[in-house]
C-alpha positions as CSV (number, residue, x, y, z in Angstrom):
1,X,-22.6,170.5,72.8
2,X,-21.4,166.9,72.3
3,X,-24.3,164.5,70.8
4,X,-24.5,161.7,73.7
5,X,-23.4,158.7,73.4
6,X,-25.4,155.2,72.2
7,X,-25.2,151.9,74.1
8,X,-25.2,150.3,71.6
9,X,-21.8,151.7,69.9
10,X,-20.2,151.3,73.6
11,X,-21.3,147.3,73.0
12,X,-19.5,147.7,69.6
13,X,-16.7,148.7,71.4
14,X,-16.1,146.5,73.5
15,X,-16.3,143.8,70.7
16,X,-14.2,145.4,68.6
17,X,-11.3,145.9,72.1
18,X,-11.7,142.2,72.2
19,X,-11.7,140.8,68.5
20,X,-9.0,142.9,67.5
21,X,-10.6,144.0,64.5
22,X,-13.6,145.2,62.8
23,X,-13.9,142.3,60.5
24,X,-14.0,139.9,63.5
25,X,-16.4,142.1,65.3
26,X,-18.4,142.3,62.5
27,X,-18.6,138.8,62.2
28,X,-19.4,138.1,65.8
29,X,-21.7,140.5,66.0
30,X,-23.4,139.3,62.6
31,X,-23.3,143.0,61.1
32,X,-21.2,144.7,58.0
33,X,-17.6,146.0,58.8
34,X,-18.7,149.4,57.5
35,X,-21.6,149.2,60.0
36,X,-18.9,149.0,62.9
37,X,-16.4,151.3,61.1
38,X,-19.5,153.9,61.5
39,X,-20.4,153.7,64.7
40,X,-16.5,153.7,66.1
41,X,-16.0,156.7,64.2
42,X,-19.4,158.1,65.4
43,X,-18.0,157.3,69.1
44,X,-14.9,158.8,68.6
45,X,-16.2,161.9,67.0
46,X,-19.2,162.3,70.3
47,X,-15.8,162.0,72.4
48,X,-13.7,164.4,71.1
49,X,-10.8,161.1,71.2
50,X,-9.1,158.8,69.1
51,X,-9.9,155.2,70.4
52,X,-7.8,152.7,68.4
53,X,-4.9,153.0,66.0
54,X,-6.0,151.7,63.0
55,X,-3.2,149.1,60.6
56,X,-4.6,147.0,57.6
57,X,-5.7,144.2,59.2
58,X,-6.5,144.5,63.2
59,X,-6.8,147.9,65.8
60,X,-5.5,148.8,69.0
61,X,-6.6,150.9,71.8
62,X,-4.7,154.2,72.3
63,X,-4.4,154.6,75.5
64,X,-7.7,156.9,76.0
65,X,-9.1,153.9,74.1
66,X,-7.9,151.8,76.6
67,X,-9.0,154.1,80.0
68,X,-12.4,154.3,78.5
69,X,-12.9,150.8,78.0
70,X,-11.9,149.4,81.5
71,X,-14.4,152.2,82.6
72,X,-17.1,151.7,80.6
73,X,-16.7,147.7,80.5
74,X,-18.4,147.2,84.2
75,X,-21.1,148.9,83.9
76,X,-22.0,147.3,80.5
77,X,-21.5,144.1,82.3
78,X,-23.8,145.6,85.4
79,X,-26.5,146.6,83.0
80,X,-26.8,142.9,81.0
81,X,-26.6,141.4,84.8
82,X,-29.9,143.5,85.6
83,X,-31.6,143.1,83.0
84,X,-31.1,139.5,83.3
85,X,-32.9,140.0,86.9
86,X,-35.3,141.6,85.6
87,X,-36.6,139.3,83.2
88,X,-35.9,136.4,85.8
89,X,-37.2,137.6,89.7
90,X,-37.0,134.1,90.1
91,X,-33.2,133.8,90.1
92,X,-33.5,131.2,87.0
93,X,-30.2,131.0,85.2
94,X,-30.5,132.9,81.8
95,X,-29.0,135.1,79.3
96,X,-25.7,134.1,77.4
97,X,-22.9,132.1,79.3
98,X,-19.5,133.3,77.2
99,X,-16.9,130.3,78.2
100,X,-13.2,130.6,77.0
101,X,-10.9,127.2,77.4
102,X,-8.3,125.2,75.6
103,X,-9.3,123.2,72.4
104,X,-8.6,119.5,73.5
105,X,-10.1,120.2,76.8
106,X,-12.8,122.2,75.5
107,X,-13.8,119.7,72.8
108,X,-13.2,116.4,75.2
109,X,-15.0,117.4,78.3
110,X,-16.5,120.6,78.6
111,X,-19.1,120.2,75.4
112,X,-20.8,117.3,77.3
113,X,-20.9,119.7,80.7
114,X,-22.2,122.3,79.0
115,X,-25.2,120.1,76.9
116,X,-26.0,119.1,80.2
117,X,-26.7,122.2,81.8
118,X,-28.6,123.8,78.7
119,X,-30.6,121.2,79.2
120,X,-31.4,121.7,82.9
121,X,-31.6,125.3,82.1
122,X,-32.8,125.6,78.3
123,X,-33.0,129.6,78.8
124,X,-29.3,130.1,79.1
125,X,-27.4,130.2,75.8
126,X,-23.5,129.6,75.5
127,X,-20.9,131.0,73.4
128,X,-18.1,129.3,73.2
129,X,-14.4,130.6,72.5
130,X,-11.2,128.1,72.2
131,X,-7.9,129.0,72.9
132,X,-4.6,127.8,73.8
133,X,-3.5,131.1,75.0
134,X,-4.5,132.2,78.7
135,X,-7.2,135.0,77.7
136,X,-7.7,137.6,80.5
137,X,-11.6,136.7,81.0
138,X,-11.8,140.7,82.0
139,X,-10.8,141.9,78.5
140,X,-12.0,139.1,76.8
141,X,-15.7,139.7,78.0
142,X,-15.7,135.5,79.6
143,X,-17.7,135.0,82.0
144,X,-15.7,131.6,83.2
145,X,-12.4,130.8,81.7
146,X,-10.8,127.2,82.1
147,X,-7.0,126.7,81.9
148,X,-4.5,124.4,82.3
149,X,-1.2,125.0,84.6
150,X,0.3,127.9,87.3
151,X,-1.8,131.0,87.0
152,X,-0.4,134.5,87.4
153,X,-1.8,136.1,90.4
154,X,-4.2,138.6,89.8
155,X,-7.5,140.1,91.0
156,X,-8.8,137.0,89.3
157,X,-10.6,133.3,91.5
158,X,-8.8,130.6,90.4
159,X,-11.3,127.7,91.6
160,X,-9.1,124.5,91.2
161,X,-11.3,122.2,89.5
162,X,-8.3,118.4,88.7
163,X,-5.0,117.5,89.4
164,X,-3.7,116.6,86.0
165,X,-2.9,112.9,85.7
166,X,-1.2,111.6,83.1
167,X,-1.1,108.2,81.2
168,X,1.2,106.2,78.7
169,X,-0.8,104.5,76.2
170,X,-0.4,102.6,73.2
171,X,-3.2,100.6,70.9
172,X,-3.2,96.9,71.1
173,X,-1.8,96.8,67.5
174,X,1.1,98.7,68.2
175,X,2.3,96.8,71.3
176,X,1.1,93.5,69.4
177,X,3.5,94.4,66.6
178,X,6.6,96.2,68.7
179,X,6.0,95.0,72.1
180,X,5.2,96.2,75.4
181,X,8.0,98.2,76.6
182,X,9.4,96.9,81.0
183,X,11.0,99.8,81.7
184,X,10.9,103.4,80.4
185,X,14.7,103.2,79.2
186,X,13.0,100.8,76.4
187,X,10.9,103.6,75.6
188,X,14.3,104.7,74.0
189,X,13.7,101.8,71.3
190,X,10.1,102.8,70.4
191,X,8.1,105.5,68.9
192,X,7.0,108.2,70.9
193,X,4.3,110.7,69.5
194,X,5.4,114.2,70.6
195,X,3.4,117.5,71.1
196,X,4.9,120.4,69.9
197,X,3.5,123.5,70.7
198,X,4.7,127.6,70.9
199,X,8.0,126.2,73.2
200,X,9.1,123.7,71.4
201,X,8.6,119.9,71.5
202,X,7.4,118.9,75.2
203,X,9.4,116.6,76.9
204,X,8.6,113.0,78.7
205,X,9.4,113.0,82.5
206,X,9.0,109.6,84.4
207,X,9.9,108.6,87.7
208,X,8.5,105.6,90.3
209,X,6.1,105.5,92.4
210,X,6.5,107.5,95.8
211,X,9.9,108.9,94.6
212,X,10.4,113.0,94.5
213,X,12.4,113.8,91.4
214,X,11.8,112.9,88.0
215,X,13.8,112.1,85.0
216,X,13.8,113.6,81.4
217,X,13.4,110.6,79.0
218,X,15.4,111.0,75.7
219,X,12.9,109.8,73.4
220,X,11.8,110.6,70.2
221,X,9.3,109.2,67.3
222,X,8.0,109.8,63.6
223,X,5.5,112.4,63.7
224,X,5.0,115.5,66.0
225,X,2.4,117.6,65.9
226,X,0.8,121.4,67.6
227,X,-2.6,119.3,68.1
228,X,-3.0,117.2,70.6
229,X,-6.4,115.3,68.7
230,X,-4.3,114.5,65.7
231,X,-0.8,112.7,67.9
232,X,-4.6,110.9,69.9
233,X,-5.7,109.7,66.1
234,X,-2.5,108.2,65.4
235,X,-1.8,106.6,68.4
236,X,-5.2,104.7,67.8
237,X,-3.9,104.1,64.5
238,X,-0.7,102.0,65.8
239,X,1.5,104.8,65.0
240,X,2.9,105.0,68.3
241,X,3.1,105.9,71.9
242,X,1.5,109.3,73.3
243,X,1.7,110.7,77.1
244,X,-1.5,112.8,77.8
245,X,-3.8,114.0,80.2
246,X,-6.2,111.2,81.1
247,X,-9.0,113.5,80.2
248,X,-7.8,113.6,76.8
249,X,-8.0,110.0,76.3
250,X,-10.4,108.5,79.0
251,X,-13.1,106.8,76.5
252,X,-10.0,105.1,74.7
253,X,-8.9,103.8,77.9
254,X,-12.1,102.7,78.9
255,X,-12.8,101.2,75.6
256,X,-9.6,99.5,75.5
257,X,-8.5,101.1,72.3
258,X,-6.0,102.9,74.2
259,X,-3.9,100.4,76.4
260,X,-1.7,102.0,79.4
261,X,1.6,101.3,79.2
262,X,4.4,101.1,82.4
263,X,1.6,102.5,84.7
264,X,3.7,101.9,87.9
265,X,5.3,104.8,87.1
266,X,4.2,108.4,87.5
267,X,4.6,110.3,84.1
268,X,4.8,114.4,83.4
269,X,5.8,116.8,80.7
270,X,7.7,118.9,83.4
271,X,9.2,118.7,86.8
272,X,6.4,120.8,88.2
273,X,3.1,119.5,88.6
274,X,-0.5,121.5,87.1
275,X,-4.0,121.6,88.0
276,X,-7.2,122.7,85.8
277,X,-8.9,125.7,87.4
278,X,-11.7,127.8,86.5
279,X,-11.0,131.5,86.7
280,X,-13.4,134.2,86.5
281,X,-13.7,137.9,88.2
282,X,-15.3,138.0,91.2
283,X,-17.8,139.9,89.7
284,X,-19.3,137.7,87.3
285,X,-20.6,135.4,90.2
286,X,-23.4,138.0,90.6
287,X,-25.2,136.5,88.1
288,X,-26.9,132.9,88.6
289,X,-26.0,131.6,85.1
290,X,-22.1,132.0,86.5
291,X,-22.6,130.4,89.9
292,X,-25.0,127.7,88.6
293,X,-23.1,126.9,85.5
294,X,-19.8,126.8,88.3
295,X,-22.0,124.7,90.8
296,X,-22.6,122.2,87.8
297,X,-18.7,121.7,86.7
298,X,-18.2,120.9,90.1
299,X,-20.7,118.3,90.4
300,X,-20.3,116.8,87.3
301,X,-16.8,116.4,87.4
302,X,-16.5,115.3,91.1
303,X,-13.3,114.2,93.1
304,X,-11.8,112.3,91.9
305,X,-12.6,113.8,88.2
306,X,-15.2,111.7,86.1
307,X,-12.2,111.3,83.5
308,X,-9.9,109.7,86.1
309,X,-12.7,106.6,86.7
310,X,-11.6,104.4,83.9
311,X,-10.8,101.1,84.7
312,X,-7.7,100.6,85.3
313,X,-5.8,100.0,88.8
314,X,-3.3,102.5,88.2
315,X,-3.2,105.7,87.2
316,X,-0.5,108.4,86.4
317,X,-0.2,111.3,87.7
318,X,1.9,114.5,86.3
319,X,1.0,118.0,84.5
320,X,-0.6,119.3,81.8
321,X,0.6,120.5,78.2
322,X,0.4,124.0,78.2
């Protein structure tokens, strides 16, 4: 007769599915690696399976591994949703909100968002997980994942939440010391500060006002960089020119340390343009931290977005780095 199985090893699971590793899980789980080693070996042995191939440095699921997590998954994510009701009849948001989303975006305008709503509803705790990868929010264990750009389709909502709008922008010194470029041919003749990411360095597309196609800029500058914060601290430093998201950089332009540049002009990193959504499994919105921590992005960030109300007469408008 098989011994049955412990909850709490199918929790260790799933942490272990999503870290990759024991070590991460571990950490996360704020336990010791052997502790976890244990207790997967312990559920392996009460299932008569193998669950994950095991290399020096991370695990995989086998593919029983695999089955039995999208099985048991749900109903781990059913049980924390009722006991979450139980402890709150009242419907009051509670338990812990796990949030996945890009770095700069995270860091820029989602920290202030989610200080907001603790404090409206101080039982709720957030973890928060940066990425510039799309995470599957299912695997992952996210309640609400933001992105940037097209989205697969998939069982997953996709609740638009911007349009991206970007902006040119140099610091006073800069422009002061090279001049303020007329057209974007000049651009040609100054420094540009380039992202450069997983595909390569990211291209400037301009193109008036009003017009359909736009135009791929050859420019090019002294420093590129896979972070978007760093090319933002140089910029402020006089180092150069950047093209970014206006959320990235909407205190700078509203404090004028940051000074748009050819903003007749709409600007983009690619032809097509990009949106920020939220996306989350139609499941999660059973429980009223997800719906009311939803509610809140939406209100806070309004339409037009809170980031796009700097003041300035003209915006640009374009996609998102990746």
């Amino acid at each position: 007769m098989r011994k049955p199985v412990d909850l709490n090893a199918l929790r260790t699971l799933a942490q272990v599915a999503v870290s990759g590793s024991f070590s991460a899980a571990a950490e996360r789980m704020q336990r010791n690696v052997s502790s976890v080693s244990r207790q997967i070996a312990g559920l392996e042995e009460a299932l008569g399976q193998r669950l994950f191939y095991r290399h020096t440095r991370a695990v995989r699921l086998t593919d029983d591994g695999q089955r039995y997590i999208d099985t048991v998954r749900p109903l781990l994510d059913g049980l924390d949703q009722a006991t979450e009701s139980a402890f709150r009849a009242d419907g009051t948001p509670s338990g812990v909100l796990h949030i996945n989303g890009p770095v700069a975006f995270c860091q820029r305008q989602l920290m202030p968002l989610i200080a907001d709503f603790q404090r409206r509803y101080p039982a709720v705790r957030a973890e928060l997980r940066l990425t510039d990868t799309f995470v599957d929010p299912v695997q992952a264990g996210a309640d609400i994942t933001f992105r940037v750009g097209e989205l697969a389709d998939s069982s997953l909502i996709a609740r638009p939440l911007a349009a991206m709008n970007y902006v040119l922008a140099a610091a006073p010194a800069y422009l002061q010391a090279r001049g303020v470029p007329t057209t974007p041919a000049a651009l040609l003749e100054h420094d540009c500060l380039r992202y450069q990411g997983d595909y390569g360095r990211q291209f400037w597309f301009v193109r008036p006002q009003s017009q359909a196609a736009f135009e791929r800029l050859e420019i090019d500058g002294p420093l590129y960089s896979d972070n978007a914060l760093s090319l933002l601290e140089a910029a402020l430093l006089g180092q150069g020119l950047v093209l970014f998201p206006s959320w990235l950089m909407d205190r700078e332009l509203r404090a004028g340390t940051l000074v748009p540049v050819l903003a007749d002009f709409d600007w983009a990193i690619s032809p097509e343009s990009r949106r920020i959504h939220m996306v989350y499994a139609k499941s999660r919105l059973a429980a009223p931290k997800v719906r009311a921590f939803i509610d809140h992005v939406l209100d806070s960030v309004g339409d037009p977005p809170v980031w796009d109300c700097w003041a300035q007469p003209h915006r640009s408008s374009g996609p998102a780095p990746p």
